[in-house]
N, CA, C and O atoms as a DFTB+ gen file, in Angstrom:
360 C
 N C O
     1  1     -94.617     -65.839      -4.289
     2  2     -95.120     -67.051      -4.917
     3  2     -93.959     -67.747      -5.624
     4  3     -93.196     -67.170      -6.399
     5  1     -93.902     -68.872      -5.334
     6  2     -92.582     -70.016      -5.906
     7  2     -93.526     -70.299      -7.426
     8  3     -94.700     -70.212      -7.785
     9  1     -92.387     -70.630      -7.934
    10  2     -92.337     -70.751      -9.830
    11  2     -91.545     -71.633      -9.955
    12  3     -90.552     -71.525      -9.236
    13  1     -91.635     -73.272     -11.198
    14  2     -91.130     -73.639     -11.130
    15  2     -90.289     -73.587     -12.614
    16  3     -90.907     -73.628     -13.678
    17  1     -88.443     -73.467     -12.537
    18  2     -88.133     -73.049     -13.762
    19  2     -87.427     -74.079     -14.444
    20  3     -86.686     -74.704     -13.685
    21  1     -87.410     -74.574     -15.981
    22  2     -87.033     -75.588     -16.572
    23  2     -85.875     -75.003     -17.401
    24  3     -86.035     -74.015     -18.118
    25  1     -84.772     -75.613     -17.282
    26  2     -83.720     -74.937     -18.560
    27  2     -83.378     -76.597     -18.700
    28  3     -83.858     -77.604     -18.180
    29  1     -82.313     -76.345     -19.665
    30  2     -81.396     -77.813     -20.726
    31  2     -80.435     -77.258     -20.161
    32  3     -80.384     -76.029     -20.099
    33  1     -79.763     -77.814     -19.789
    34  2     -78.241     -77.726     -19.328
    35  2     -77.624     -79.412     -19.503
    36  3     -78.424     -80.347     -19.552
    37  1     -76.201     -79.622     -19.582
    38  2     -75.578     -80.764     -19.345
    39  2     -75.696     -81.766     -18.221
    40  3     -75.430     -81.383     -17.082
    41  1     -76.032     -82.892     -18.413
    42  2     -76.467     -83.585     -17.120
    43  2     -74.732     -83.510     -16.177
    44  3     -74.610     -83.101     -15.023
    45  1     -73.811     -83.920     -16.890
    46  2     -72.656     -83.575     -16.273
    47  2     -72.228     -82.409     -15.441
    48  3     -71.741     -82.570     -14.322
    49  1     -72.442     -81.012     -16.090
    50  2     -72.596     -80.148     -15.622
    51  2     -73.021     -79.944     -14.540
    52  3     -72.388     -79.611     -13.539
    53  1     -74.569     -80.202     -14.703
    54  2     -75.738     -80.633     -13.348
    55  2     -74.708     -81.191     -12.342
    56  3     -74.037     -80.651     -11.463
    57  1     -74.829     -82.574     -12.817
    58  2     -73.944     -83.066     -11.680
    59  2     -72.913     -82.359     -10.636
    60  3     -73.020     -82.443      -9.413
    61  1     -71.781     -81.568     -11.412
    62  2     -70.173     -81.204     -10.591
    63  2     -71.084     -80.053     -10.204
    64  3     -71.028     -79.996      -8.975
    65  1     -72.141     -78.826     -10.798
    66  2     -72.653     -77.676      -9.914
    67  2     -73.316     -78.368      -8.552
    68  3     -73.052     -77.939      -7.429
    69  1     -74.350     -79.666      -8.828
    70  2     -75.336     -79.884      -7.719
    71  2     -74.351     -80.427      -6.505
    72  3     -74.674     -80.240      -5.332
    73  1     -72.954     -81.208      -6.912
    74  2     -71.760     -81.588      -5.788
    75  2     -71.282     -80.346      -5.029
    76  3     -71.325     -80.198      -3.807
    77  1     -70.667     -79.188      -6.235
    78  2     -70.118     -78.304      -5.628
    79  2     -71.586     -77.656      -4.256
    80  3     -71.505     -77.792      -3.035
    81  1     -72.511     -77.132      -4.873
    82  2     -73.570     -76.241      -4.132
    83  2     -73.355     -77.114      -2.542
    84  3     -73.317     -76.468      -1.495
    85  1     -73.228     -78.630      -2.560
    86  2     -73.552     -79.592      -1.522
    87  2     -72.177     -79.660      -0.833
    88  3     -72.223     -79.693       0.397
    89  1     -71.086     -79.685      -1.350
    90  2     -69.890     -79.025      -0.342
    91  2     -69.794     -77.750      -0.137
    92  3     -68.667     -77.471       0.272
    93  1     -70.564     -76.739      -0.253
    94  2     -70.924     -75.705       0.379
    95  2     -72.232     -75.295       1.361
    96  3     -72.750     -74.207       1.613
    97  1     -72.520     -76.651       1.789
    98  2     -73.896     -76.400       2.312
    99  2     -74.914     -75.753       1.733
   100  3     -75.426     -74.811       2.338
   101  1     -75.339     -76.102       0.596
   102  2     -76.293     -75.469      -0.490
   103  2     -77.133     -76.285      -1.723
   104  3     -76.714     -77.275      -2.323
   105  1     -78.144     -75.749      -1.888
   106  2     -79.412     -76.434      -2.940
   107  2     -78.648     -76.111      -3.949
   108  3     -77.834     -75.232      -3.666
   109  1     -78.607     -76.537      -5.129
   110  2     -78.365     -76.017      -6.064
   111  2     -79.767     -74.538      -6.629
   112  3     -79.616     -73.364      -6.967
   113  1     -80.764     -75.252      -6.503
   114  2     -82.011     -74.090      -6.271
   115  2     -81.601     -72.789      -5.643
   116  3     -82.093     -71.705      -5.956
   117  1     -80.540     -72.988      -4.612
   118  2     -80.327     -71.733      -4.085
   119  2     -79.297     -71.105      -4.786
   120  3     -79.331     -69.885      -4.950
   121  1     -78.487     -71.711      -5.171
   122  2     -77.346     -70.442      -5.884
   123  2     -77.874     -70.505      -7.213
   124  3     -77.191     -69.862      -8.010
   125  1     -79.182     -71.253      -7.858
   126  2     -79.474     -70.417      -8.882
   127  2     -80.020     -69.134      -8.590
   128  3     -79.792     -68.015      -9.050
   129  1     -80.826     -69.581      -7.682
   130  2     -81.623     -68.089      -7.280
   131  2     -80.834     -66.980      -7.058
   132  3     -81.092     -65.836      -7.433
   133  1     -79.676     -67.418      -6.319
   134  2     -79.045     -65.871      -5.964
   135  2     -78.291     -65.434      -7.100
   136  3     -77.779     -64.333      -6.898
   137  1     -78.014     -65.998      -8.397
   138  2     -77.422     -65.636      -9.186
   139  2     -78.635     -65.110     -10.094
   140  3     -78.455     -64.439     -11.110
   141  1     -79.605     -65.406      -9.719
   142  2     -80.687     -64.680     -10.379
   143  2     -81.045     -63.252      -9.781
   144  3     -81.449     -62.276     -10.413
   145  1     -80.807     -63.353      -8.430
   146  2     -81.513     -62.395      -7.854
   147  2     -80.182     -61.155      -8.048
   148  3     -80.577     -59.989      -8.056
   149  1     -78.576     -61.398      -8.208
   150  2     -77.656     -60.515      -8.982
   151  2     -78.046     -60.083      -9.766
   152  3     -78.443     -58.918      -9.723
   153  1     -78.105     -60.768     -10.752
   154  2     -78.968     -60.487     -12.534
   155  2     -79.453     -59.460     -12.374
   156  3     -79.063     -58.321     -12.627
   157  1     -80.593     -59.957     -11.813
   158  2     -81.658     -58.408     -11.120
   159  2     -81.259     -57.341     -10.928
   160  3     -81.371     -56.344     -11.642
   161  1     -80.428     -57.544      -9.290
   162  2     -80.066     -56.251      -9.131
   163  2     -78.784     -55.511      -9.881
   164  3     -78.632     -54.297      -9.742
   165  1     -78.272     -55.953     -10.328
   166  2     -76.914     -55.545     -10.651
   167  2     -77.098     -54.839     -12.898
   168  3     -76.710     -53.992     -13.704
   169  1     -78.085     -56.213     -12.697
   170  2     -78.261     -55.585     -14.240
   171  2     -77.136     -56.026     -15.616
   172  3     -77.229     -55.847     -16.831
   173  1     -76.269     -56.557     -14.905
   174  2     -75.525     -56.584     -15.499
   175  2     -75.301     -58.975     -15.585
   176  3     -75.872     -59.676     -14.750
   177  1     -74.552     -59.491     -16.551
   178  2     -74.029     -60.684     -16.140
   179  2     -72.134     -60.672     -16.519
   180  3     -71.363     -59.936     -17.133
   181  1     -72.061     -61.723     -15.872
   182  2     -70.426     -61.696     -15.792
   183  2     -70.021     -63.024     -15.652
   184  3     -70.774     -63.813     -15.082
   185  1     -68.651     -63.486     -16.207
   186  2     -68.968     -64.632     -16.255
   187  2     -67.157     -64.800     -16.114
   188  3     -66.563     -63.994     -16.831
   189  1     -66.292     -65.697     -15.321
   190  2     -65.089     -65.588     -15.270
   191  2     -64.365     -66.978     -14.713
   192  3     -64.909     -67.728     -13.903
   193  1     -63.264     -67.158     -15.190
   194  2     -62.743     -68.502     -14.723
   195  2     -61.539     -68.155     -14.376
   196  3     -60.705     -67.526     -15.026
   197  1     -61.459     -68.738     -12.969
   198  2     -60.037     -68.668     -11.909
   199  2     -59.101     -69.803     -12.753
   200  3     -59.913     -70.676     -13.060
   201  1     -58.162     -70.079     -13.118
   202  2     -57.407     -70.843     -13.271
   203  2     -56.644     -71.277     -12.205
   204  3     -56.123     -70.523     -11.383
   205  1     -56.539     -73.009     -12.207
   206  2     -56.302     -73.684     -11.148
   207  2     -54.726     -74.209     -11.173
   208  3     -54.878     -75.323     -11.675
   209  1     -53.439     -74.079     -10.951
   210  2     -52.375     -74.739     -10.904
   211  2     -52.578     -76.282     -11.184
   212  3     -53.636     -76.759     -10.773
   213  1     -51.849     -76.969     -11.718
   214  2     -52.139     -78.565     -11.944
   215  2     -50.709     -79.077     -11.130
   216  3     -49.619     -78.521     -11.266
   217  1     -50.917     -80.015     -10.439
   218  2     -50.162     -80.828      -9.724
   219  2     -48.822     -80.907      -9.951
   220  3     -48.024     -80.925      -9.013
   221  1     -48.451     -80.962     -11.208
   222  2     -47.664     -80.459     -12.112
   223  2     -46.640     -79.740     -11.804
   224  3     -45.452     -79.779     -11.484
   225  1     -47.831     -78.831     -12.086
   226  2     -46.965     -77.043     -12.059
   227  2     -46.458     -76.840     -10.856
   228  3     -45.320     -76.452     -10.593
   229  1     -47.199     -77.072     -10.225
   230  2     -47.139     -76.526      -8.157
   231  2     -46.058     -77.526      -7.966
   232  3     -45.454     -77.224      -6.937
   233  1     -45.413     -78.891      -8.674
   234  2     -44.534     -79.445      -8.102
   235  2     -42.956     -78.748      -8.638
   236  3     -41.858     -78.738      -8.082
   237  1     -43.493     -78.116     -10.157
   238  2     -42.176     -77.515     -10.603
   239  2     -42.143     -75.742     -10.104
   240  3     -41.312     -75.088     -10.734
   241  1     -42.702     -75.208      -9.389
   242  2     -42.840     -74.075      -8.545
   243  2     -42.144     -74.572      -7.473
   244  3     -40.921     -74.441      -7.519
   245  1     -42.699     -75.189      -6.383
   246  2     -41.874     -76.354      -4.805
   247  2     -40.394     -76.309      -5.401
   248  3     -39.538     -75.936      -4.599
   249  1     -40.026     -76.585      -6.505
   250  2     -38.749     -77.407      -7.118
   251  2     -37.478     -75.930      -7.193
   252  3     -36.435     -75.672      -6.592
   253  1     -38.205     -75.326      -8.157
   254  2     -37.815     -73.712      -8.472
   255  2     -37.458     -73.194      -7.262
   256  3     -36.275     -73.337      -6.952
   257  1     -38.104     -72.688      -6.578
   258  2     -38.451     -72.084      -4.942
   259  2     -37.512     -73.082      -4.103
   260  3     -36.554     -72.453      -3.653
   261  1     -37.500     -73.793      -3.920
   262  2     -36.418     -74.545      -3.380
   263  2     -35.040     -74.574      -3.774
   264  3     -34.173     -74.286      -2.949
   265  1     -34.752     -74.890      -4.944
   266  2     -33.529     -73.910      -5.230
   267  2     -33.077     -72.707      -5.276
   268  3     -31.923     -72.487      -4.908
   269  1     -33.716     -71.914      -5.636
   270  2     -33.610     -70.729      -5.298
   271  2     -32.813     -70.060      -3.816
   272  3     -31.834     -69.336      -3.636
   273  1     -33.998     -70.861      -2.753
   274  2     -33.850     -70.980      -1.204
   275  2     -31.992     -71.306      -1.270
   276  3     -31.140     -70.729      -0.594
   277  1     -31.803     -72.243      -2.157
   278  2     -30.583     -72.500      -1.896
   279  2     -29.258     -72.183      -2.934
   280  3     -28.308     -72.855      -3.336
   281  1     -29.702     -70.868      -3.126
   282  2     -28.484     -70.123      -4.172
   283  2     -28.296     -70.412      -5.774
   284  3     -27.760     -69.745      -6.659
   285  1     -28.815     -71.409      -5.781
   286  2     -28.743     -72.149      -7.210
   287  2     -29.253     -71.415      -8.566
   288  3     -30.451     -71.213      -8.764
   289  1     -28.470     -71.121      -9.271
   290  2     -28.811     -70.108     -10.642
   291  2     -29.612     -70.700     -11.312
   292  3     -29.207     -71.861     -11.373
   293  1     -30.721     -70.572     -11.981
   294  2     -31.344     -71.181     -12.624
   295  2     -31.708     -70.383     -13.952
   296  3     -32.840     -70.379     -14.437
   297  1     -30.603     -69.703     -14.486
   298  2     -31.137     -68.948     -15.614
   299  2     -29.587     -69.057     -16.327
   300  3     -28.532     -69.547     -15.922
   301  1     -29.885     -68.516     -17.302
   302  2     -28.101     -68.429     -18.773
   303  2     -27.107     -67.802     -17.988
   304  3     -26.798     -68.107     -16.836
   305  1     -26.543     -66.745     -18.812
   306  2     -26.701     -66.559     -20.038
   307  2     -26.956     -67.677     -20.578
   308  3     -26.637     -68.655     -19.902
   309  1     -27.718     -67.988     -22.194
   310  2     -27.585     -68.557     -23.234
   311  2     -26.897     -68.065     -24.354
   312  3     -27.083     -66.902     -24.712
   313  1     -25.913     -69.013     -25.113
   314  2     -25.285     -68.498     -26.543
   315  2     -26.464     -68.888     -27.562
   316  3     -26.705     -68.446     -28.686
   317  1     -27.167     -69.939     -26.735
   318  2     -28.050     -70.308     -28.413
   319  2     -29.591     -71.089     -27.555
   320  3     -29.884     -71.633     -26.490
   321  1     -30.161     -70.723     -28.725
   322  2     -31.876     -70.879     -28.040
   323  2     -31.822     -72.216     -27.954
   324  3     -32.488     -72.586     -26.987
   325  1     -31.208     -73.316     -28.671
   326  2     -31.274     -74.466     -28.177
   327  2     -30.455     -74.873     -26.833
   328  3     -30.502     -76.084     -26.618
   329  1     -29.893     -74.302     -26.114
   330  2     -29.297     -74.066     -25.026
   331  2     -30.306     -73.845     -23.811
   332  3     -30.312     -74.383     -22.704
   333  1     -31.218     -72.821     -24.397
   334  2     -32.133     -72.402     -23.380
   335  2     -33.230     -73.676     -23.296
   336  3     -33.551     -74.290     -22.278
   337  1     -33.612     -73.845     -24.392
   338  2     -35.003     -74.889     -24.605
   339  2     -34.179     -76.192     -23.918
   340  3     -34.847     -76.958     -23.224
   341  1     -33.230     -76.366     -24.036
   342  2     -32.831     -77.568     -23.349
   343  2     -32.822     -77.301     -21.418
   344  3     -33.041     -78.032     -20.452
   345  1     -32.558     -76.293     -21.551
   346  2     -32.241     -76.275     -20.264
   347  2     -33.949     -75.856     -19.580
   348  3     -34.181     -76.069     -18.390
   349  1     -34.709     -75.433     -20.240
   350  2     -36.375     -75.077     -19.656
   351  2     -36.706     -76.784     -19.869
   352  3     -37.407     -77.143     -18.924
   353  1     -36.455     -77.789     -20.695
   354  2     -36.917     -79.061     -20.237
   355  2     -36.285     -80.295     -19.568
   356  3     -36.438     -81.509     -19.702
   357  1     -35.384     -79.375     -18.664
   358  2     -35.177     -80.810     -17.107
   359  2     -36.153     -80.607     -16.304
   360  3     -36.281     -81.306     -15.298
């Protein structure tokens, strides 16, 4: 027998879960359920966030890695920490 269930959540929220479920070929109804039906069996909840590289970063990784590729030292010695801090912001 279907039940129908009401929670408060963020309409925003709503929103980016009900997009994501729909670029996965999915109800949002359905991955509540199956995260319900875990609950259940597992007994347990868990809750975890992947951290995502920012455009950023992945361009100063490409940058790093590419020199590297091409012999280029990218470390001290340093005589003095303002030496280093200068040289971690080119």
């Amino acid at each position: 027998m279907d039940t129908t269930l009401t929670i408060k959540t963020n309409g925003t929220l709503r929103q980016e879960a009900k997009k994501m479920a729909e670029e996965l070929g999915l109800t949002l109804t359905a991955v509540v359920n199956a995260y319900l039906r875990q609950f259940v069996r597992e007994r347990k909840f868990s809750v975890s966030a992947t951290s995502t590289p920012t455009k950023r970063s992945l361009a100063l990784w490409e940058r790093i890695s590419r020199d590297m590729d091409k012999g280029m030292d990218s470390s001290g010695p340093f005589s003095q920490a303002s030496d280093l801090i200068a040289h971690l912001k080119i």
